[in-house]
N, C-alpha and C positions, 0 to 999 in steps of 0.2 A: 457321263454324269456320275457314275460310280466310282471312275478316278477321280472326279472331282472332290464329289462326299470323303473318300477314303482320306486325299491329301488332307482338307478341310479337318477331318475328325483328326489326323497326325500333327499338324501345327496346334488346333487346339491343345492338344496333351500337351506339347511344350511349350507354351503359355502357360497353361497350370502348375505345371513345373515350377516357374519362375517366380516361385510367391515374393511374399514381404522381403525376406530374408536371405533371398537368392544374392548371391557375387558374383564375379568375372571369375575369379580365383582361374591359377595359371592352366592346371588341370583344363578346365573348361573350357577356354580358350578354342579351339578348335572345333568343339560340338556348337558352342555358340555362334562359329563365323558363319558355320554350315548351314546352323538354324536363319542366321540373318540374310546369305544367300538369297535362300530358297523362301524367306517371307516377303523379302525387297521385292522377288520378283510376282511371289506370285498376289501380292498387295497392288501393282501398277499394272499386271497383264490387261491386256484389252480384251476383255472375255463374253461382252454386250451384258444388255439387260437382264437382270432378274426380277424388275416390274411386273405387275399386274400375273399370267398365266406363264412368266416364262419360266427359266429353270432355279428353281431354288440351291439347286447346286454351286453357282458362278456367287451367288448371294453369302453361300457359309463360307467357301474358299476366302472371298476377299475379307468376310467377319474377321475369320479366325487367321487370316495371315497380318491384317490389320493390331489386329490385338497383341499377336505375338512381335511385333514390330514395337508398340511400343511399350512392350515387357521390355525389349530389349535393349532398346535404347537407356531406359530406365536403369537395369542391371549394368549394360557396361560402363568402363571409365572415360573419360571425356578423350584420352589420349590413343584408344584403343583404333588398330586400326579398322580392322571387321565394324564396328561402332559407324566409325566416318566413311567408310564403303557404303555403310544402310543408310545413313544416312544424304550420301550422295544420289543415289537408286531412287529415295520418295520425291528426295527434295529441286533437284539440280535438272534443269534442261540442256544447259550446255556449258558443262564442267564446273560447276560453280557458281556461277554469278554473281556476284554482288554488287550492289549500289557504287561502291565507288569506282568500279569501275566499267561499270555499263548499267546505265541508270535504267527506271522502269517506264521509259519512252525511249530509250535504245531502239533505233532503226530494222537493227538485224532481228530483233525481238518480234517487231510489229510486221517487218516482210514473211517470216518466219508461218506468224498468225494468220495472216493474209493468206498464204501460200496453202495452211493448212483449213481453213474457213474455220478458224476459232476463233476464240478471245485469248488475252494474254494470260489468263490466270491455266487456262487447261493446258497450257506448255508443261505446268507442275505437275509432274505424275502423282503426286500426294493428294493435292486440292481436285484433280479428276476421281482418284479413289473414292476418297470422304465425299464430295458431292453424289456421286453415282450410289454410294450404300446409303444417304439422308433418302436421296431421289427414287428407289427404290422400296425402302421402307414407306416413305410417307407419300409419292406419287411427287410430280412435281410442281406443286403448288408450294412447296417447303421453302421453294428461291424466291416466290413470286409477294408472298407476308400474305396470302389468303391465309384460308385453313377455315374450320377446324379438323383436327385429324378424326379419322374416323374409329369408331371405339375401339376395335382390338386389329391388329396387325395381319396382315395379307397371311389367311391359314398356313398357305406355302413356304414362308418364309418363317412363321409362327415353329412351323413343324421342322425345318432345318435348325432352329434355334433351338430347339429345346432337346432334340436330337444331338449337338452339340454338347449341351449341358449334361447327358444322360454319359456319352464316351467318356467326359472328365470327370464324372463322379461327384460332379458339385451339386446339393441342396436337393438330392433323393428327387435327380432329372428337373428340377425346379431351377436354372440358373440363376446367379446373382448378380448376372449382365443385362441388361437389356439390348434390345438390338440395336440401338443407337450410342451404345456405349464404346465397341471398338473403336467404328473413324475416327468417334472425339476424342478418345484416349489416346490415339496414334497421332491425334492432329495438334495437341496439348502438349505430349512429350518430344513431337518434333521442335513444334516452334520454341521451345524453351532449352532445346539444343543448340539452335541453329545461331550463327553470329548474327548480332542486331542489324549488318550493313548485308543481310542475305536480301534480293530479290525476292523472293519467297514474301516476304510480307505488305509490301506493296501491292503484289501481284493479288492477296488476300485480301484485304481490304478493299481493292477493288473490284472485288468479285462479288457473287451472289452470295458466297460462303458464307460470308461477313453477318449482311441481314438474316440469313440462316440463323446462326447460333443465338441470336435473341428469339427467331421464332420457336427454336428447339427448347428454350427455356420458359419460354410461354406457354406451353402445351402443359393440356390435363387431362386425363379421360375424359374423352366426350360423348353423347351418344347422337344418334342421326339428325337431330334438333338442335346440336349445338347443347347442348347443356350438360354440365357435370355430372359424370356419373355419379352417381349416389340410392344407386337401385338396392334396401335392404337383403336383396335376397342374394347379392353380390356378395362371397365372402374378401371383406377387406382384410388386409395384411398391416396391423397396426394404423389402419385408419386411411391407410392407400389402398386401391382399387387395385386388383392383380394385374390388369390391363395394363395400369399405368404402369409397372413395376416391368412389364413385357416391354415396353417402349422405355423408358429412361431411367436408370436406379440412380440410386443416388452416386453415386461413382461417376453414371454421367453426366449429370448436371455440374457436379464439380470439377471434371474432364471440362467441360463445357467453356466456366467460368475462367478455368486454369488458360485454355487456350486465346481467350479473350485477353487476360491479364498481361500473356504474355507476347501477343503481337505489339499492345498500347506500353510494354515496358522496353520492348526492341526497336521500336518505332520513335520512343521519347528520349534513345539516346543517342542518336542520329546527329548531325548537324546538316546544316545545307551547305558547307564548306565540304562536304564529303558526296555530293552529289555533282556528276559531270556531266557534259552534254548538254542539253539544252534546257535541262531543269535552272532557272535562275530563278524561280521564286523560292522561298522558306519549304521546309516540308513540313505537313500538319502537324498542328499540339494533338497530346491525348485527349484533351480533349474535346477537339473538332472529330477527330476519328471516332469517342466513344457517341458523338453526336450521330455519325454517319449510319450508328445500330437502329436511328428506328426509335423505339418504344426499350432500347436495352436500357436506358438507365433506371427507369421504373420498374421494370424485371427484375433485374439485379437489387436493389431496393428489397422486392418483394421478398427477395433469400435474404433479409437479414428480421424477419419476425413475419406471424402471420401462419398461416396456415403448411404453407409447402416445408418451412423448419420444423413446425412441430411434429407434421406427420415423419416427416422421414428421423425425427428424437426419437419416437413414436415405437418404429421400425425394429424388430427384433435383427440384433447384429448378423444371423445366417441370412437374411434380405440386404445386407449392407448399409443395415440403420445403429438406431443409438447414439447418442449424447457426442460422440467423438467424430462420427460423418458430418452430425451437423454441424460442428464447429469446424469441423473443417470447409465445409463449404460458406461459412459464413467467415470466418478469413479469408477465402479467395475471394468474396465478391466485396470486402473492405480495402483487400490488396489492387482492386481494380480502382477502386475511387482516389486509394493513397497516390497512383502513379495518374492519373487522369486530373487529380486537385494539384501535382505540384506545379504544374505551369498556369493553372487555370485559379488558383486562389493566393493573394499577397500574402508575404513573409513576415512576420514582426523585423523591425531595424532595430538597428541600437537606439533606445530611449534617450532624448534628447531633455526630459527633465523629469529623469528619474520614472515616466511609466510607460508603457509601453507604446509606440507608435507604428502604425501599416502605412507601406508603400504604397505603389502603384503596382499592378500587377506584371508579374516576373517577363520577359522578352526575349525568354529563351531561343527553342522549336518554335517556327509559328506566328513567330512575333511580329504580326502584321496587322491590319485593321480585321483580317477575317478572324485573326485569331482572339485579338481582343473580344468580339462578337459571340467567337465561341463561348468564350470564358462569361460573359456576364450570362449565356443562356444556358452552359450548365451549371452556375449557380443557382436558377431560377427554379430550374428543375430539380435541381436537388433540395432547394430549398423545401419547393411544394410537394416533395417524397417525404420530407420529415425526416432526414437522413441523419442530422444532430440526433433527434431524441431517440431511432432506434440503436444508433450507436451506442449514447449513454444507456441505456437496456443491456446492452452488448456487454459494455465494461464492468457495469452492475454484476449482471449475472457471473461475468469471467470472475471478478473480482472473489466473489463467493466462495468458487469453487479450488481443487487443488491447481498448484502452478496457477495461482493469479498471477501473479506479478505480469508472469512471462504473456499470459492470454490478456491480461485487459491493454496492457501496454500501447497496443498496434491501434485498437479502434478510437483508445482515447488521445492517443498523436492526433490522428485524424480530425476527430470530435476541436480538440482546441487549436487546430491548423485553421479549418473550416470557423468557429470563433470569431480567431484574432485575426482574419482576413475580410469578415464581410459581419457589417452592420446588424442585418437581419439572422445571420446566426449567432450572432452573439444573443440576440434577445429570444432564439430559439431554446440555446442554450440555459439561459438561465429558465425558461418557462417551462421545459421539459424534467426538472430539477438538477441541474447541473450546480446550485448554490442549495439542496440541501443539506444539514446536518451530517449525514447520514453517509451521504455518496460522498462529502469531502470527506470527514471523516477516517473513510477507508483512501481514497485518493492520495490524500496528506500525510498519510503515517509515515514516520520516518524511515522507515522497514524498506518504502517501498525503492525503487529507481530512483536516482537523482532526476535522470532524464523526465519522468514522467512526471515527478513531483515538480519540476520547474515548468512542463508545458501548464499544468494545474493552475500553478500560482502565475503564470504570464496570464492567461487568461482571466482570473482571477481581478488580476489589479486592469486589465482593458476593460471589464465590465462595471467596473468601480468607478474607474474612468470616466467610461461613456455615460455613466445614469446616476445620480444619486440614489435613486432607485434600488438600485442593484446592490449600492453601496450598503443601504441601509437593511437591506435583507441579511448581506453577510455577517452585517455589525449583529443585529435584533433576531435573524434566527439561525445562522448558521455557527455563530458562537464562537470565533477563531484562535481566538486570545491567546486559549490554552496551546492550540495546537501553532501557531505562529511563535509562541516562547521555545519550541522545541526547534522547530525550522531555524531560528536565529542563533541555534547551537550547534547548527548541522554541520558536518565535518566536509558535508562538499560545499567549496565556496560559490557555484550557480546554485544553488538550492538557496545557501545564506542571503545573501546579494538579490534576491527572485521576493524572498520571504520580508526582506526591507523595501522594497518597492512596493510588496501589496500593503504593507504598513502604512506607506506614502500616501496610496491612494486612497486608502480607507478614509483615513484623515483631510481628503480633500475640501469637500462639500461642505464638512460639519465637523464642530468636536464631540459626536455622539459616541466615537469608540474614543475616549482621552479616559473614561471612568474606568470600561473594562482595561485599559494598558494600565491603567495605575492598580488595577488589582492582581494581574497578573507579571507586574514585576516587568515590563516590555521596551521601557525605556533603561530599566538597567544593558537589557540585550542590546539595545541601538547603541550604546556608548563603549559598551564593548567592540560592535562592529567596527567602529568609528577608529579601532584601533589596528584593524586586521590588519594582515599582510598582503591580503588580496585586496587589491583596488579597485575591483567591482563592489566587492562589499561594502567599503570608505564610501563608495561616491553614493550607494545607495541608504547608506545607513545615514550621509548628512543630508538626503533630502528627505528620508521619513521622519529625523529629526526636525527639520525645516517646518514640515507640515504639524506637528505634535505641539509647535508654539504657534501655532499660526492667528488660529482661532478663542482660544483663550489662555489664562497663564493658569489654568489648572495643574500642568506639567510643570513648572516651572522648576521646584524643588528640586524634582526628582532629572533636569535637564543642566544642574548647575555643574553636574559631573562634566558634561561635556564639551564644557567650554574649551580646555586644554585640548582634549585631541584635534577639535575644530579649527582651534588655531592652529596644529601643524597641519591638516589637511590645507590650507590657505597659503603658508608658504612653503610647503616642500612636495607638494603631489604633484604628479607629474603630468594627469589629466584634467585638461582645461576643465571637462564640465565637473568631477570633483569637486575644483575650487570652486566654482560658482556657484554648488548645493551648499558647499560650506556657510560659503559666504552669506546667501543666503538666509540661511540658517541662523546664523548668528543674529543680523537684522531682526528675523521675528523673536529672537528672545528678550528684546525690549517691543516688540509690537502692543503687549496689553499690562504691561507695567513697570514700573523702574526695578523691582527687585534684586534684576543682576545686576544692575550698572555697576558697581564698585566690583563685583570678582570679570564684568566685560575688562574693566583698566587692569585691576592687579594679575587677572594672567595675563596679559601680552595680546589677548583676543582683540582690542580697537587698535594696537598698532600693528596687530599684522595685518588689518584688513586696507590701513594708510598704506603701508609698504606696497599690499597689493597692488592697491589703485597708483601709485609712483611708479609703476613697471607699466604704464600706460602709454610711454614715448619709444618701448624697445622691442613690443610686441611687433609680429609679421602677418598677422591674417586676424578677418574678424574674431574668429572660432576662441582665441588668444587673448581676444578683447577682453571678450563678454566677462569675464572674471573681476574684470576691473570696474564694467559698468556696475556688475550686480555688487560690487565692494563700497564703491560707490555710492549708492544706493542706500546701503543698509549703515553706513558713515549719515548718509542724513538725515536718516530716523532716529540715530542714537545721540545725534545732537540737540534733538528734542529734550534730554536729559541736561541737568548742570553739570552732573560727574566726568559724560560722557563730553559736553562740550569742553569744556576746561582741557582736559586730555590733550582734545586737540589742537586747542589754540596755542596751547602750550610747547607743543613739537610742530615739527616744520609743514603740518598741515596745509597751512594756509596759503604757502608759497605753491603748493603742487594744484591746491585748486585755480590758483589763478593763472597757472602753465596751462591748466589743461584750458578752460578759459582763451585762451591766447592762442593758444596753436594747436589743439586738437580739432581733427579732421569731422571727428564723427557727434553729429548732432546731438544722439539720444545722449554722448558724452561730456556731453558741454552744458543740454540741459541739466542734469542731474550735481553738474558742479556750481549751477546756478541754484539751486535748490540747494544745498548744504551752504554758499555762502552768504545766500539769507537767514539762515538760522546758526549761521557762527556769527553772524551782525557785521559782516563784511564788506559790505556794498559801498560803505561808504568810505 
């Protein structure tokens, strides 16, 4: 036992060692491998039980070899050999394994297990360690999702711990570990070592380990009744129970989260092309795996507001609290839902008139009917966690502070992924304030990322989209005008392009924002767009045009400018749907009055949309058409006009309608030239 403690109090010192700051640097090389040695082994020895009255000795040994394990890993380079040594020693049963080449229903795997009366997961010397100090610490009820743990930690193992703390000098014998902090921190820096196609994670996932780490994240001081400590004569530590601080600091919770994040991000880059043997179904999405936690996704939740983040903000930094842990831990359990939402929530496509449209969900990993299954139930549940609105909180608050950009960035990806994928978070979104003043505001400055500022405004123009509703908040209280005149100036062309779209939509429903665009000057910006060099911008800036005549000719004046570029968008863009916004376009600028007809003739705007519709016998695919029908189209509305009819009786109009008439395949094409040669007086 004495050599035990003695090694035990040795490895810890060199974990201590290894702070923040620590490197390989070449010097160190050699102390390091030694260190890594003698942790590898003495972290996987078979040493039995430190449960209930045994020896507290075998309990600090595997703590503090654990821990210094993965210091180590941490400190060295990914290329190092000593590194991939320790790494093979936690991780590896028989030389390596991996999935692609001996899958996790490999024969020799399971005679292997057989032979030795285990399961497949305890062939890992890692996943035996880490289970054995949970199973120790907490009794083993930890595998089983009973609990609750009991208030303070088996004395014996109490007093090896703090005994540990006392050799390395950390926090006047008061550790800043908890005793459930090494395995996860060993178990966190492995998997995020290890190749995605390692055995290791399968074998994880279908362990008890798995349910484990949601039950470790569920845990609070309790006392013999089940119920939170909260006895005042108890002195808390920023608002935590010292108990609680004895079992999980915040290091391990974030260990915790970290090792969570990082089996569902090795696991989701897999293919089942890369799986041999007899695996021929998919391997799971993220997530059906984060499904497979139990109660994790509402846990996880829990670390992003609420009590367990405040206390540990709370937390004086020598406990390992303060404003910086908890943001740390409230990114790792945001980073679980990004890689868990990307196969589980639909992607925006390319907008097919101008705003934004959702697929069907993605068919990556997984993409089977169980997966789909998955997918709509952790929607469900995420939905019913509220996980839009503590996000927006998240970004809010990151946004606030120094390095917003860099901190709100991640939760509000997420926030408008989550959005533009699923119906009911969109109208979570806006309920939680996601269209206030306030939150765009800072969202939309132009300061901020292109990137983010376009996820803003994608979402933006889907909820304008989907509601008038929504629409009419943005118009009536979130006030855009201002801030969209700036975005139509924006030097990045997805920001530009993003900011004509939500233009579009606004203007869908109604022309209740035609007054604020006229006061802010906003259709000067669309006619400029209309002139980029970026052809996203073109195609978007001629259908927010489009929509700004739609509904009345209050614009009109100020849209006479854009006749000219409209008609080169018509004949020389090189994207069918461009032309068709164009086209479009043009049509409603006689929808509510003759005003333009005579500048529609004298620029060239009614014969480049004939010319268009004459390219009707040369196209090869519908997609080619549609420019023609919708030219078409808006040729028939404009013969409602003398000016504009004359025009065309005038030029060889009349012969290409009754070609099309004659020999065009496509019905909606034929109707629509039946309709313009009733009102060119053709019929007869």
């Amino acid at each position: 036992r004495r050599e035990r403690m003695a090694a035990a109090h040795a490895l810890a010192l060199c974990a201590a060692t290894l702070g923040p700051e620590a490197e390989e640097g070449r010097r160190r090389i050699p102390l390091l491998a030694r260190a890594a040695k003698f942790a590898g082994r003495a972290a996987v020895a078979e040493l039995g039980s430190a449960g209930g009255e045994g020896d507290a000795s075998v309990f600090a040994l595997r703590q503090s070899a654990l821990f210094l394990c993965a210091q180590l890993i941490r400190v060295g380079r990914e290329e190092s050999e000593w590194r991939q040594r320790l790494l093979r020693t936690l991780c590896d049963h028989s030389g390596g394994l991996v999935i692609a080449s001996s899958t996790i229903h490999d024969a020799s795997s399971k005679v292997a297990a057989a032979a030795a009366g285990s399961s497949e997961w305890e062939l890992y010397p890692l996943l035996r360690a880490v289970h054995s100090s949970l199973a120790d610490a907490l009794g083993p009820h930890v595998t089983a999702g009973s609990a609750p743990f009991s208030l303070g930690p088996p004395p014996a193992l109490l007093a090896a711990h703090i005994s540990m703390a006392t050799v390395t000098g950390g926090g006047f014998g008061v550790s800043r570990l908890g005793l459930l902090d090494p395995p996860l921190a060993a178990l966190a820096r492995a998997l995020s070592a290890l190749p995605p196609n390692h055995s290791l994670f399968p074998a994880l996932l279908q362990s008890p380990l798995w349910g484990a780490l949601a039950h470790v994240l569920a845990w609070r001081a309790v006392d013999s009744e089940g119920e939170y400590d909260d006895d005042e004569g108890v002195g808390h530590v920023g608002g935590v129970s010292p108990f609680e601080l004895c079992w999980l600091s915040p290091i391990g919770r974030a260990s915790a989260v970290a090792a969570i994040h990082a089996s569902l991000l090795k696991m989701s880059r897999l293919t089942a092309t890369q799986v041999a043997g007899s695996v021929a179904h998919a391997l799971p999405s993220a997530a059906e795996l984060l499904l497979r936690g139990g109660p994790m996704i509402e846990l996880l939740t829990g670390h992003l507001h609420g009590q367990v983040i405040s206390e540990i903000g709370s937390l004086p930094p020598a406990r390992g609290g303060g404003s910086q842990p908890a943001e740390v831990l409230s990114r790792a359990v945001v980073h679980v839902f990004v890689t868990a939402c990307s196969t589980a929530v639909a992607l925006p496509t390319e907008p097919t008139d101008g705003a934004s449209e959702i697929q069907g969900p993605s068919r990556g990993i997984g993409g089977s009917a169980a997966a789909a299954a998955a997918q709509a139930t952790l929607q469900g549940r995420l939905h019913a966690c509220e996980l839009v609105s503590h996000l927006l909180r998240l970004s809010s608050a990151a946004a606030d502070g120094t390095n917003s950009e860099e901190r709100s960035e991640l939760p509000l990806s997420l926030t408008c992924r989550l959005a533009l994928g699923s119906e009911p978070f969109a109208h979570q979104f806006a309920q939680a304030g996601g269209l206030s003043r306030s939150f765009l505001q800072r969202m939309l400055a132009a300061s901020n990322a292109p990137s983010a500022i376009v996820d803003v405004l994608l979402t933006l123009s889907h909820l304008a989209r989907l509601s008038a509703e929504h629409a009419h908040s943005l118009i009536e209280h979130a006030h855009l005008a201002a801030t969209l005149g700036a975005l139509l100036r924006h030097q990045a062309g997805g920001v530009r392009a993003k900011a004509c779209n939500l233009v579009g939509n606004l203007c869908r429903h109604s022309g209740s924002f035609y007054a604020e665009m006229k006061v802010q000057h906003l259709v000067a910006h669309l006619v400029h767009c209309t002139r980029h060099d970026d052809a996203s911008t073109r195609k978007f800036a001629a259908f927010a045009i489009g929509n700004a005549a739609f509904h009345s000719d209050l614009l009109y004046p100020d849209l006479r400018e854009a006749l000219t570029p409209l008609r080169l968008i018509v004949l020389n863009d090189a994207d069918p749907k461009a032309r068709s916004n164009a086209a479009g376009a043009l049509g409603n600028l006689v929808r509510n009055s003759a005003s333009l007809c005579e500048e529609i003739v004298s620029t060239g705007a009614l014969h480049a949309l004939a010319a268009l519709v004459g390219e009707w016998r040369s196209v090869r695919s519908d997609v080619e058409l549609q420019p023609c029908k919708i030219a078409l189209f808006s040729l028939g509305s404009m013969c409602s006009y003398t000016a504009c009819r004359d025009a065309l009786l005038a030029a060889e109009f009349p012969r290409t309608v009754e070609a099309i008439k004659a020999g065009a395949r496509d019905e909606v094409l034929r109707k629509y030239a039946q309709r313009v040669e009733a009102k060119l007086g053709l019929e007869n």
